[in-house]
N, C-alpha and C positions, 0 to 999 in steps of 0.2 A: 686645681680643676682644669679639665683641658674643653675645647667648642671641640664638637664632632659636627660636621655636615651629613646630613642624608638624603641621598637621590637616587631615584628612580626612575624604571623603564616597565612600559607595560612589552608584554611580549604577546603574539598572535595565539603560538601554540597552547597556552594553559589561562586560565586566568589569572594566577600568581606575578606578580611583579619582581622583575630583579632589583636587588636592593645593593646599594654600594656606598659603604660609609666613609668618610675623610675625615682625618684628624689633622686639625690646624692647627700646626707646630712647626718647629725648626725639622729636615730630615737629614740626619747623621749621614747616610745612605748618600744621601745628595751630593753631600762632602766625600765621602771614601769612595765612590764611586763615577760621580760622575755622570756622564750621558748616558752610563751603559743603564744604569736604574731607568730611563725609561724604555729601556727595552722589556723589561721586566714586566712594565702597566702596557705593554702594546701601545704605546706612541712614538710612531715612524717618524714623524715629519718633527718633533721637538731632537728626538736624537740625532737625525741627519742635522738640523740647524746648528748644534751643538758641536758634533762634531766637525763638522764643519769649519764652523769657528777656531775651534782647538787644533784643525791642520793650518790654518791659515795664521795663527801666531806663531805654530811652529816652523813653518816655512819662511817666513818674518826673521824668523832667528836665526835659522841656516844661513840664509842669503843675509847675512847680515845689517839687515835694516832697521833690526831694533838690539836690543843688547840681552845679554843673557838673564839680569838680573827684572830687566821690566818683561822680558817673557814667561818669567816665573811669577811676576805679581800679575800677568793678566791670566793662567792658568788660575792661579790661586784665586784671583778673582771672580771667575766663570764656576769655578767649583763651587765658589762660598755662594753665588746666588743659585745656582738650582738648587744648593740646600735649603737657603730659606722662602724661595720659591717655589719649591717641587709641587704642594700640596696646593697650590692656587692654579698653577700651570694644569695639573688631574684635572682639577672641577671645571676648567675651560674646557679640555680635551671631553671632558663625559658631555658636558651640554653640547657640544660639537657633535656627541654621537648619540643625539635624539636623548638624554634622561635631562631630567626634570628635578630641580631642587624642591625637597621636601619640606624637611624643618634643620634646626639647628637645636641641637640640645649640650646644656652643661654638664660635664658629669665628673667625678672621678676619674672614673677607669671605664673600660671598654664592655666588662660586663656590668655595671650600674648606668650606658649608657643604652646598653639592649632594652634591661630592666624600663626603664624612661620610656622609650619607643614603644615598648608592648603595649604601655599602660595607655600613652596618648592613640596610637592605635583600636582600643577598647574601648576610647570614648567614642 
């Protein structure tokens, strides 16, 4: 069974709320990709920190101030935690942009977590 987060934002123009769910888990993504995945969710300022970081051990490396083989574990390093940080670092950045956590629900899958939410929603 996987925790899915749910949070929300009311918006002026309609009464409907936007709804944005997070799955807390490991993200593969996080690993093969890297900083660029938060380009993808629109968070500027975690990707610039990121990268960031990732010119400054490669400059490290050039100029020879650390060696080839620990600039590969700290690459490898940075990668392995926005993978299993990425989904924590989202729920900062959304309550950073005014939503508000909802509930957390357990579910299976993604549509028997919908299913959940309608129904707590009904009540």
């Amino acid at each position: 069974m996987k925790a899915y987060s749910i949070y929300s934002i009311n918006t002026d123009n309609n009464s409907e709320n936007i709804v944005k769910t997070i799955k807390g888990s490991f993200s593969i993504l996080g690993i093969l990709i890297g900083p660029i995945l938060f380009l993808f969710y629109r968070m500027w300022k975690e990707f610039l920190i990121y990268s960031v970081l990732l010119f400054v051990t490669y400059y490290l490396n050039i100029s020879g101030v650390i060696t080839k083989e620990f600039y590969q574990l700290c690459n490898m390093s940075i990668y392995l935690y926005i993978g299993f940080d990425f989904y924590n670092l989202y729920e900062q950045h959304l309550l950073s942009k005014g939503y508000s956590f909802k509930t957390r629900i357990i579910a299976y899958n993604k549509l028997d977590m919908e299913e959940k939410l309608m129904k707590q929603e009904l009540l």
